[in-house]
N, C-alpha and C positions, 0 to 999 in steps of 0.2 A: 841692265836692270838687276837688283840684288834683289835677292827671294828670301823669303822669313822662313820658306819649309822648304831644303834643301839634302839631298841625300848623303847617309853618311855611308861607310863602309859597313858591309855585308848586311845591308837591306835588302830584302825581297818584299815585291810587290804579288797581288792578287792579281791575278788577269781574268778568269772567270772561277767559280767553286771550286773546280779543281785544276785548276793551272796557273803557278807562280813562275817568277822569273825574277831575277840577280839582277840589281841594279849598283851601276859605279857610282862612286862619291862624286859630288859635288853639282847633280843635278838637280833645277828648279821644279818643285812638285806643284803641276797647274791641279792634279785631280789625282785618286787613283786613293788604292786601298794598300795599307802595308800589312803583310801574313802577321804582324805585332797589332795591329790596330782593330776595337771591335766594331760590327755592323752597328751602322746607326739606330736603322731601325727593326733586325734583327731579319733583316733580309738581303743578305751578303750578296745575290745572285747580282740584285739590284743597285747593290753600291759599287760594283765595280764594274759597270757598264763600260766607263771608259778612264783609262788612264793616259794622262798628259805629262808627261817629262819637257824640260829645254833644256838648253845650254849652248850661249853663242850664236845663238840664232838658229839652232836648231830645234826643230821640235821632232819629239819620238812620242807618238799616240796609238794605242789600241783602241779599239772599240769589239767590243763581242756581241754575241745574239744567238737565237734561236739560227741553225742551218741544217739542213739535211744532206745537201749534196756535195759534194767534191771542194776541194781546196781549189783548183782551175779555175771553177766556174765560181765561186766568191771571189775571186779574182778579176776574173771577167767583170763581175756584176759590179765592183770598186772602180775598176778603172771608167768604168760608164759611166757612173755617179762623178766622180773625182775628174774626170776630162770634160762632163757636161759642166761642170760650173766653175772650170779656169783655163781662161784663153792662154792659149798657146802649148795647152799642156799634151804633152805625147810620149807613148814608151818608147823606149830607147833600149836596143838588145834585144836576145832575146828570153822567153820565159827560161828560166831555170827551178828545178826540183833542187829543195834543200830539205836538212836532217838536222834538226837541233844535236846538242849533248844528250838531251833527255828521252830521244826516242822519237819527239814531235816528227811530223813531214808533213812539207807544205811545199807552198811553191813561190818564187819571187819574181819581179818587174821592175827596173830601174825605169825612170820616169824624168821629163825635163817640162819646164814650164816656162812662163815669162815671169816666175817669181824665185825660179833658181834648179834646183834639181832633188831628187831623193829615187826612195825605192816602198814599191809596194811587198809587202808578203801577207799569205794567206794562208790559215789552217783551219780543219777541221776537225775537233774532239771532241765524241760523246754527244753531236747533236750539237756544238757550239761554233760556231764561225767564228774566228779570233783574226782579225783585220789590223796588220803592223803597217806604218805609214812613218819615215824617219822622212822629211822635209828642209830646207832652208837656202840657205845661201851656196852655191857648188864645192867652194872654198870650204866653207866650216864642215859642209857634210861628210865630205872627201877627210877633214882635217879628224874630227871624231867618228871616223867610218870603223874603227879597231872596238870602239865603245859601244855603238849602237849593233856594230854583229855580233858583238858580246852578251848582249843584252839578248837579244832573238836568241843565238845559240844556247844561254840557259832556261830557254819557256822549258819546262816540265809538268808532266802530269805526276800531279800529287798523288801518291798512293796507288799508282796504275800506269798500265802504258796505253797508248794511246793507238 
């Protein structure tokens, strides 16, 4: 399927108020706020609830929120969500700590389903839960695995560390 709003080189998207992230050319934009683009309705926090990327049958989605505790346990609290409502779905591996480029630390979960495979990750900045979810086909995910950890590996907090 060919997308009308498609990423070019050195776009950055919003992830929440203060955390953007590098996105590579040539993916389909389902949602999502770009650091060039203004709030609709002059309430940023709100417009970039969630952002949708594809390509190939890959989907790379955030979603953020209000969280207080630990990157682990919005983790935990994902996979419960996320395995109660797809059969066959299960992690695979085990958890791993990672470190973006920017400073972020969170943690990851590879993940297998009856609809193909991906990886969970989960951070905590500032009181925001930031929920990474790459999905699709095992073929494509694996094929643009270099892309999508490119992608995670630039979240940064804007003007701060995290």
């Amino acid at each position: 399927m060919a997308w009308d709003d498609t990423t070019r080189t050195g776009e950055a998207f919003r992830v929440t108020t203060e955390v953007s992230m590098s996105v590579p050319p040539g993916w389909g934009v389902v949602s999502g706020l770009r650091t060039t683009d203004e709030p609709r309705g002059g309430d940023q926090a709100r417009d970039v609830e969630q952002t949708v990327l594809t390509k190939d049958g890959v989907v790379f989605s955030i979603q953020q929120g209000p969280f207080e505790e630990s990157p682990i346990r919005l983790l935990d609290q994902v996979e419960r969500i996320t395995g109660a409502g797809s059969s066959g779905y299960h992690v695979s591996g085990e958890t791993r700590d990672i470190a973006t480029a920017g400073g972020l630390r969170g943690v990851a979960s590879d993940f297998i389903s009856a609809d193909g495979s991906g990886t969970v990750t989960a951070f905590v900045v500032d009181g925001q839960g930031i929920d990474v979810q790459v999905a699709g086909p095992e073929t494509q995910v694996t094929r643009l695995r270099s892309e999508t950890d490119a992608m995670i590996d630039s979240l940064t907090q804007d003007g701060g560390d995290s």
